[in-house]
C-alpha positions, 0 to 999 in steps of 0.5 A: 114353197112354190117353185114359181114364187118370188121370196119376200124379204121383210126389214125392220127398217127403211134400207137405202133403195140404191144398196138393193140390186143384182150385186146385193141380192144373189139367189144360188143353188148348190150349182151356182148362182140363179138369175134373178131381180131384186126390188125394194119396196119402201113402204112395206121395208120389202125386198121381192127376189124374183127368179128369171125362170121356175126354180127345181122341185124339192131343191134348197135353195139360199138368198145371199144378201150383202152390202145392203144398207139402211137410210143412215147408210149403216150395212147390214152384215152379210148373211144367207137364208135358206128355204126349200121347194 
């Protein structure tokens, strides 16, 4: 992955827009956490995490997402994804 990308995460269904923000969505480093946005985009059930600045080559990297719902208000449980650059 390209260290100047934004992560698209893709659902199977429609999410509830207001569970998707910076509480929801945390980009982290083995470190600590990376500043980032996280937008909900409903027609393609996307959520676009972008970084505030390039992340480090040949690091991994994990989007941990929590308490995000769909439109009946269930919750997703918790759960992290990896990728490297």
């Amino acid at each position: 992955m390209s260290v100047l990308t934004k992560i698209d995460i893709v659902f199977s269904e429609s999410l509830d827009p207001a569970s998707v923000d910076s509480t929801s969505v945390i980009l982290r480093k083995s470190d600590g956490k990376i500043l980032c946005t996280a937008e909900y985009n409903d027609s393609d059930k996307t959520i676009t995490v972008s970084p505030s600045t390039a992340l480090y080559n040949a690091n991994t990297y994990s989007c941990v997402l929590t308490g995000i719902k769909d439109r009946s208000g269930n919750e997703m449980p918790s759960r992290a994804i990896s990728f490297s650059t």
